[in-house]
C-alpha positions in Angstrom: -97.3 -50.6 -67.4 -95.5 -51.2 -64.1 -94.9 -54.5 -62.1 -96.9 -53.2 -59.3 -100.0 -52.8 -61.7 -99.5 -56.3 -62.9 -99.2 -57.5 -59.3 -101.9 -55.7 -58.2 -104.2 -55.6 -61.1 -103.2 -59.3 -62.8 -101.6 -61.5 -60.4 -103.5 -60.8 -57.2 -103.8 -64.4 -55.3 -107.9 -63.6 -54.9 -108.5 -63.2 -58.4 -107.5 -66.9 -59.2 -110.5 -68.7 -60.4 -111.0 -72.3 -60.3 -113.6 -74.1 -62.6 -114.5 -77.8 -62.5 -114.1 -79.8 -65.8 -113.6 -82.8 -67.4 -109.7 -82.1 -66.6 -108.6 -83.5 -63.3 -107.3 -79.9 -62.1 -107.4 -76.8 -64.5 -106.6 -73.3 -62.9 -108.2 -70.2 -64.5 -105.6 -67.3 -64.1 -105.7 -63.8 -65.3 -109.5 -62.7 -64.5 -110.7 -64.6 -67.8 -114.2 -63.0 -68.8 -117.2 -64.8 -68.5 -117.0 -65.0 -72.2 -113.4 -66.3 -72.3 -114.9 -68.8 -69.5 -117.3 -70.2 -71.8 -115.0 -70.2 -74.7 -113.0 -72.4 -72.6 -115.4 -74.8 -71.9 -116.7 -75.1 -75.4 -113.0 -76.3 -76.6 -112.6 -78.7 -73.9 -116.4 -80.2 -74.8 -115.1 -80.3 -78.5 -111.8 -81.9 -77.1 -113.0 -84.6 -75.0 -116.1 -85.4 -77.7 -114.1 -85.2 -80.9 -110.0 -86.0 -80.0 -110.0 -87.7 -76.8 -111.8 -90.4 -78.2 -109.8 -90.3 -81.7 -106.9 -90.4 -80.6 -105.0 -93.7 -81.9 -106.4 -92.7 -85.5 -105.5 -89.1 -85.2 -102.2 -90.6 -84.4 -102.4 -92.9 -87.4 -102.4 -89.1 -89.6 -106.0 -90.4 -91.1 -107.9 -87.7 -89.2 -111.4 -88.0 -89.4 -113.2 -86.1 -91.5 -116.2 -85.2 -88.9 -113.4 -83.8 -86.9 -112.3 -81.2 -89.2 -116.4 -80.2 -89.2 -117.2 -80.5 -85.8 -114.8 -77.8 -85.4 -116.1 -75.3 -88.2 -119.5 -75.6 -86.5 -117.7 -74.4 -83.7 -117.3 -70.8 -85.2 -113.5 -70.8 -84.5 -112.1 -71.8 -87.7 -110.3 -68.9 -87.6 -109.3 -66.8 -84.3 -107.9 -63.8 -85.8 -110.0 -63.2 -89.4 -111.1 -59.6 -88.7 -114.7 -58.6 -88.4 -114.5 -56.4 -91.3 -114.7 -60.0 -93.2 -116.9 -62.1 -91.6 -114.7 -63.3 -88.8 -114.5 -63.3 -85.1 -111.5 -61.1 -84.1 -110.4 -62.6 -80.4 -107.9 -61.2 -78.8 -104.2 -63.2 -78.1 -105.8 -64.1 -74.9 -108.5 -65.8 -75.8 -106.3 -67.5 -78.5 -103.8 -68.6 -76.2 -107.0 -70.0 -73.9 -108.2 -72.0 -77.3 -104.7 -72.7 -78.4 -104.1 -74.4 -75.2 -107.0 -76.1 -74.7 -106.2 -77.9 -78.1 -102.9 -78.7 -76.9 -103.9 -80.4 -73.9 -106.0 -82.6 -76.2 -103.8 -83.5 -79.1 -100.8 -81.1 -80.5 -100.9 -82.3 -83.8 -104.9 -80.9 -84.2 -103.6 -78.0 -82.4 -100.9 -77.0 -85.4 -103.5 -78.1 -87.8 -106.1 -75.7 -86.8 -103.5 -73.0 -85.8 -102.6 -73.4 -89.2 -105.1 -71.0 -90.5 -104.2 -68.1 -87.9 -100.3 -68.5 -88.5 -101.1 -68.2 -92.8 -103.6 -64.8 -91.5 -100.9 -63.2 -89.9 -99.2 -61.7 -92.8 -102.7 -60.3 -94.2 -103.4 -58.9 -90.5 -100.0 -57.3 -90.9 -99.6 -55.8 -94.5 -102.7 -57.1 -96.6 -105.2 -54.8 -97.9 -108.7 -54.5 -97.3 -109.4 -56.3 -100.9 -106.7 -59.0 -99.8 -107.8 -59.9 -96.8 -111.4 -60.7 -98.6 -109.7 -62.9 -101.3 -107.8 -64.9 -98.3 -109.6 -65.3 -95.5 -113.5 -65.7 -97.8 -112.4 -69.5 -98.1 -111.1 -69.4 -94.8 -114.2 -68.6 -93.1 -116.4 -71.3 -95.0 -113.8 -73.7 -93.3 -110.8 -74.4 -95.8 -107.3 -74.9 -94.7 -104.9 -72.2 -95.4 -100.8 -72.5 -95.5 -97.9 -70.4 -93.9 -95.2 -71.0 -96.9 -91.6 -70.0 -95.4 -89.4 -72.7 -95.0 -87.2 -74.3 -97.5 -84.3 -76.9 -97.3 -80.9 -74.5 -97.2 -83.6 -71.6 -95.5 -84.4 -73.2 -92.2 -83.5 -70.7 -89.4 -82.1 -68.4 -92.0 -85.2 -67.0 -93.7 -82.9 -64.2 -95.4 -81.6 -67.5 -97.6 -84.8 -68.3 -99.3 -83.9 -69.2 -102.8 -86.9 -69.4 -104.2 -87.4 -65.7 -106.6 -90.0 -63.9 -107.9 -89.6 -61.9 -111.0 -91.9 -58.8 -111.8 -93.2 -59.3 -115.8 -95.9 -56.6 -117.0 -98.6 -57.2 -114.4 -97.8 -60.6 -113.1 -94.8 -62.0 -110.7 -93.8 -65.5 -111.7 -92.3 -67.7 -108.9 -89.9 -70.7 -108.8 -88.2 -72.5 -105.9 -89.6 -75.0 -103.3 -90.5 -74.6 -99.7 -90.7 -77.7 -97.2 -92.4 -78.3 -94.1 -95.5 -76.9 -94.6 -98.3 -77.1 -92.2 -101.6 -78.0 -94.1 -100.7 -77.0 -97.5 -101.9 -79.9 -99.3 -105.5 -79.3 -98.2 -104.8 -75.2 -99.3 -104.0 -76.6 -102.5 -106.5 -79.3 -102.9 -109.5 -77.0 -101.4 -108.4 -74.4 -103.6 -108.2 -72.1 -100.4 -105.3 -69.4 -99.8 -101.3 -69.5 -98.8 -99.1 -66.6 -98.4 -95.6 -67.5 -99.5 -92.3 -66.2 -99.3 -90.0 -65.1 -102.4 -87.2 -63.4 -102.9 -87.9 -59.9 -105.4 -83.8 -59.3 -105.0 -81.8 -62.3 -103.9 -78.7 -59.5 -104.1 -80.3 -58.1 -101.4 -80.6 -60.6 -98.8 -83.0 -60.8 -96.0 -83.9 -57.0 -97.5 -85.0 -58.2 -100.7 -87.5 -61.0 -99.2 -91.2 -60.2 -100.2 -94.5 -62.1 -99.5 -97.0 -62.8 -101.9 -101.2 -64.3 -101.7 -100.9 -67.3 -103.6 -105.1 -68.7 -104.3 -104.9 -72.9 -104.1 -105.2 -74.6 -107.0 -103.1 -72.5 -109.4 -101.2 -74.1 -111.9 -98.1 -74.1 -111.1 -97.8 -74.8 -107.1 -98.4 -78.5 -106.3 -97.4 -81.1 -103.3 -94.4 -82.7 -103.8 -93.1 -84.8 -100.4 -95.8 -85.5 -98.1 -94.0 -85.8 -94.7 -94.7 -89.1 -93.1 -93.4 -87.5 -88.9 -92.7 -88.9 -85.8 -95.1 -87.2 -84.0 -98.0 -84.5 -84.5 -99.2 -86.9 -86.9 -103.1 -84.9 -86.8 -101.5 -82.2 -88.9 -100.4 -82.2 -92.5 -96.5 -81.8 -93.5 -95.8 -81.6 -97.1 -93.3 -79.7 -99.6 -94.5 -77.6 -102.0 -92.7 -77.6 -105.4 -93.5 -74.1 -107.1 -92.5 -74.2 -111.3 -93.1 -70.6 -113.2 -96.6 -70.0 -110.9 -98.2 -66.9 -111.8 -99.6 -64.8 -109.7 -100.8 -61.1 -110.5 -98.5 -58.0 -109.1 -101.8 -57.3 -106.8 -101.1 -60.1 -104.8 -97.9 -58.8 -103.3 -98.4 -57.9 -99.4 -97.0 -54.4 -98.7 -94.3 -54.0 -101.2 -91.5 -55.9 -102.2 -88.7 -56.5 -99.3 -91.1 -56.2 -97.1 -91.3 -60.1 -96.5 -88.7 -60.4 -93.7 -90.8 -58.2 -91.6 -93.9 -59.2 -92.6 -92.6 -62.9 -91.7 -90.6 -62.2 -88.2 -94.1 -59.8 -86.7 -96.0 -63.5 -88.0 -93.4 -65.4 -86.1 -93.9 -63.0 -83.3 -97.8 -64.0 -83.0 -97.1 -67.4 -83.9 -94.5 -68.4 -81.2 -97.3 -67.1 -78.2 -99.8 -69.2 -80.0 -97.0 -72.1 -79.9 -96.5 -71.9 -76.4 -99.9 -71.6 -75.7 -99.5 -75.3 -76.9 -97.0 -76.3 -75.0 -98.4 -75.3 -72.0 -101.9 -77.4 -73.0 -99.5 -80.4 -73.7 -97.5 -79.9 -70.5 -100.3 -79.6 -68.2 -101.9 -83.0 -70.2 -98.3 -84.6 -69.4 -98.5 -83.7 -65.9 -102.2 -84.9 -65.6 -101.0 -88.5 -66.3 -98.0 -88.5 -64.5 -100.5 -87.7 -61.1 -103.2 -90.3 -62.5 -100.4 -93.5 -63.2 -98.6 -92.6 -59.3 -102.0 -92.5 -57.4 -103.0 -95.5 -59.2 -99.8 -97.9 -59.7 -97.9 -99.3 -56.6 -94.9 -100.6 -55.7 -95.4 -103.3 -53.5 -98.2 -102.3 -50.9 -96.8 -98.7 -51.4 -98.5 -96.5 -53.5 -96.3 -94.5 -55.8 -97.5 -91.1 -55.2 -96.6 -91.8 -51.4 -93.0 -91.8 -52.2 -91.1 -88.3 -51.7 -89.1 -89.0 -54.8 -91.7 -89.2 -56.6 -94.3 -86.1 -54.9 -91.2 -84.1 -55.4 -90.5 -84.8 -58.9 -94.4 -83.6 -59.4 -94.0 -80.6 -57.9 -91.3 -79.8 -59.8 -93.4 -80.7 -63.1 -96.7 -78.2 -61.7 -94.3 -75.3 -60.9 -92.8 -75.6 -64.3 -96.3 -76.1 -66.3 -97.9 -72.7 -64.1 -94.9 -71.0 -64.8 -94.9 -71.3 -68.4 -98.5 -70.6 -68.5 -97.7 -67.6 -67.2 -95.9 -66.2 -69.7 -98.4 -67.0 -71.9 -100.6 -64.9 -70.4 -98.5 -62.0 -69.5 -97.4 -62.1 -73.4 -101.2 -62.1 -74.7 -101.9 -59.2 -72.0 -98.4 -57.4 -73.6 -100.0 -57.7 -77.4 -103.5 -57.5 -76.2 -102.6 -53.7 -74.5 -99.9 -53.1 -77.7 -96.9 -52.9 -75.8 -93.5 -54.6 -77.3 -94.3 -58.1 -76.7 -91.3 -59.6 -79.4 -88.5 -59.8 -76.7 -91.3 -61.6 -74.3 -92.5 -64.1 -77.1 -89.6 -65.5 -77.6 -88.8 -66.0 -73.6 -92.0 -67.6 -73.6 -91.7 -69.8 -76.6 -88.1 -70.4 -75.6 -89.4 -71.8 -71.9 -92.7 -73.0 -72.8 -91.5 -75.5 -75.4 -88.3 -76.5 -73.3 -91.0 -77.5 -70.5 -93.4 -79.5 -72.5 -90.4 -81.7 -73.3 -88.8 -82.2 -69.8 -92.7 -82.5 -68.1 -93.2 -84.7 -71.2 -90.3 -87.0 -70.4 -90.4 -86.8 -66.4 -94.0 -88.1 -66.9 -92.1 -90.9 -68.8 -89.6 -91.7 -66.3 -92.5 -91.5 -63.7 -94.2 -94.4 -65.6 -91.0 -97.0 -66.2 -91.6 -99.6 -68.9 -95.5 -99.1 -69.3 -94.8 -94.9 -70.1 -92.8 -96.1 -73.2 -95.5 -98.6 -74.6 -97.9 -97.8 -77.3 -100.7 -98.5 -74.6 -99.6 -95.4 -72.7 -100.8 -91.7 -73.4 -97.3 -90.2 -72.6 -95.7 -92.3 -75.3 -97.4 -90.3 -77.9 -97.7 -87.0 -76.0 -93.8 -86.9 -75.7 -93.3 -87.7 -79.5 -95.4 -84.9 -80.0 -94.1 -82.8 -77.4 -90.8 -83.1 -79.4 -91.6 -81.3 -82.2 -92.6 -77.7 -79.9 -88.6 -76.8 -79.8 -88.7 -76.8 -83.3 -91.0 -75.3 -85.3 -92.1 -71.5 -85.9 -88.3 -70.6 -84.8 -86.2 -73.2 -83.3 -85.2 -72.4 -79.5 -81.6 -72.1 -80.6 -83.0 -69.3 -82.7 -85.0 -67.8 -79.6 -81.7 -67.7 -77.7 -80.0 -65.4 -80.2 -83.0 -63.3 -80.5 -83.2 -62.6 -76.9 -79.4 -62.5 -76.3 -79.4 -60.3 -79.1 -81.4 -57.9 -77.0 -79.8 -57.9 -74.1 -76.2 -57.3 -75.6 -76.9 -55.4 -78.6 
C-alpha cells in the first residue's frame, strides 16, 4: 500500500469525524464505521457509569465486583476469541478504539481486561481448534485469563526463562516461577485458563522455549507474591510459583521451541493494544491539564491566557494526535496483513513515552494541587508510569527497531 493511498484514502482532512460525548473533545479519525462508532460510545457509557465514579477505590486495588460484571454484560470480555467459539472477533481497530477508551478512564482496568486478549494471543497464533475451545470456553462466560512470561533473571530476555518442562509418557511436568503476572490469581482462583512459557531445551536457548495451556486450578501452580504497585492498582500483579504441575503433552501450542515465536507475534499484538492505552491516558491527561488552566487563575489572569502555558498545550495535543495515529495506522497495517512488527514497536515505543511527558506536563501545569491526592493527574501519572514498561520495555523497542534498520 502506498503513502498516497493512505493520504488519499485514510488521512484525507474531510473524512475527520467529530462526535460529541461525555469527553470535553474527542476526535474520530480513520472513517470509523457506524458500528465502531457505537462501539465507542458503549465503552465511554460503561467508563463514565462504572470507573469514573470508582475511581479512588479502584485505586485502593479493591475493585468492585459489579465492575468486573457490568463489563461481561457488555459482550466484550474478550475482543479477539474467534467466532468459531463463541466469541466476537473485532478487528485491531476496533480493539485499539476499546483499548483506548479504557485507558482514558482508568489504565489499571484497561490491563486488567486486556488481560484476556494478551493470554488469547498465543491460541490465535498456534492453538488448535480443540485448544482454543478448552481456553477461551471459560473466557467467554467471563473468567480472567493470564499471559505467563516473565520471570525474575527473564525480564527482557525471554530466551532466559528458567523454568523447564520435561516430556514423561503423555504428560509434560513444569517447575520454575514466573513474576508479574497480570490477573493470574483470578485464572487460578476461577479455575479459568493461562498459557505459560517453559523451556523444552534450556541447551537451546531462546530456540528451545515452548508454550503450553495450563487450565486454573491445577495442582501444582498457585500465587505466591501478590504485588502490592505503585500505580495501575485496578489490575492484579502476582507471581506464580509452579512445583512438578502436570499438564498433558496435548496442551503444548505448536510444538516444542516454538515458544519464542509464539511469544514475540503476542508481543507484537499486545504492544498496539498498549499504546492504544497510552493514547486513552494521554488524551485523559491532556483533558485536565485544559480543564485546571481555564479554570484556576493567577491573580485576575486566567491561566489558559498565558502563552506559556497555551503553548505548552499545544505541544501536549500534537503529541497525543500523533501517537493516536500510529495506533491507527498499525491496526489498519494488521487489519490489511501487512508487516506491522517494525510499526508496533515505533508505536508502542512513542505512544508510551507520550503518556508520561503529557502525564507529567499536566503535572507541572497544575503546581502544588497536580501532586495532591485530590488531583486526577496524581494518579493518572502514577499510572501512566508503568506504560514504558510492561509487554517489552522501550529500551527493548529501541533495539528492535534499530535492529531493523541496521541489520
Amino acid at each position: 500500500m502506498t503513502d498516497s493511498y493512505l493520504i488519499n484514502n485514510f488521512l484525507e482532512p474531510n473524512k475527520l469525524l467529530i462526535k460529541k460525548s461525555r469527553r470535553k473533545k474527542v476526535v474520530e479519525m480513520f472513517d470509523f464505521t457506524d458500528n465502531q462508532l457505537e462501539l465507542q460510545q458503549k465503552v465511554r457509557e460503561f467508563v463514565a457509569e462504572y470507573i469514573t465514579p470508582n475511581l479512588k477505590l479502584i485505586d485502593t486495588g479493591d475493585v468492585p465486583e459489579s465492575i468486573f460484571k457490568a463489563w461481561f454484560e457488555t459482550g466484550l470480555v474478550c475482543l479477539v476469541a474467534p467466532k468459531a467459539v463463541g466469541g466476537i472477533e473485532l478487528d485491531t481497530k476496533s480493539c485499539a478504539i476499546i483499548m483506548e477508551e479504557l485507558g482514558y478512564g482508568d489504565v489499571g482496568i484497561a490491563t486488567a481486561f486486556g488481560a484476556n486478549n494478551l493470554g488469547s494471543y498465543p491460541l490465535l497464533i498456534s492453538g488448535t481448534l480443540e485448544q482454543q475451545k478448552q481456553h477461551f470456553g471459560p473466557i467467554l462466560e467471563g473468567k480472567y485469563g493470564a499471559f505467563a512470561l516473565t520471570e525474575q533473571g527473564a525480564g527482557s530476555d525471554a530466551g532466559a526463562v528458567a523454568t523447564t518442562a520435561v516430556r514423561e509418557g503423555n504428560e509434560y511436568i513444569l517447575n520454575g516461577s514466573k513474576c508479574f503476572i497480570t490477573q493470574g490469581g483470578f485464572a487460578i482462583d476461577m479455575k479459568s485458563s493461562m498459557v505459560v512459557f517453559a523451556s523444552t531445551d534450556r541447551t537451546k536457548g531462546s530456540k528451545g522455549l515452548s508454550a503450553f495451556l495450563v487450565k486454573g486450578g491445577t495442582p501444582g501452580i498457585k500465587v505466591g507474591k501478590i504485588e502490592d504497585k505503585m500505580g495501575i492498582r485496578g489490575s492484579q500483579t502476582v507471581e506464580l510459583v509452579i512445583e512438578d504441575l502436570k499438564v498433558p503433552a496435548s496442551s503444548l501450542l505448536g510444538s516444542e521451541g516454538d515458544g519464542m515465536k509464539i511469544a514475540m507475534k503476542t508481543l507484537d499484538s499486545g504492544r498496539l493494544m498498549v499504546a492504544a492505552q497510552a493514547v486513552g491516558c494521554g488524551q485523559s491527561a491532556l483533558d485536565a491539564a485544559v480543564e485546571f488552566v481555564k479554570n484556576h487563575k493567577e491573580g485576575v489572569k486566567p491561566l489558559a491566557k498565558q502563552q506559556a502555558i497555551a503553548f505548552k498545550i499545544a505541544e501536549m495535543e500534537a503529541h497525543v494526535t500523533a501517537a493516536r495515529l500510529l495506533v491507527y495506522r498499525g491496526a489498519l497495517l494488521k487489519d490489511s496483513k501487512q508487516p506491522y512488527s517494525h510499526h508496533s514497536a515505533v508505536t508502542k515505543l512513542f505512544a508510551t513515552d507520550m503518556a508520561m511527558k503529557v502525564a507529567n506536563d499536566a503535572l507541572d501545569i497544575m503546581g502544588t494541587y497536580g501532586y495532591t491526592k485530590d488531583s486526577k493527574i496524581e494518579k493518572i501519572w502514577r499510572d501512566a508510569r508503568i506504560l514504558s514498561i510492561y509487554e517489552g520495555t522501550n529500551q527493548v523497542q529501541r533495539l528492535v527497531i534499530s535492529g531493523g534498520l541496521l541489520r
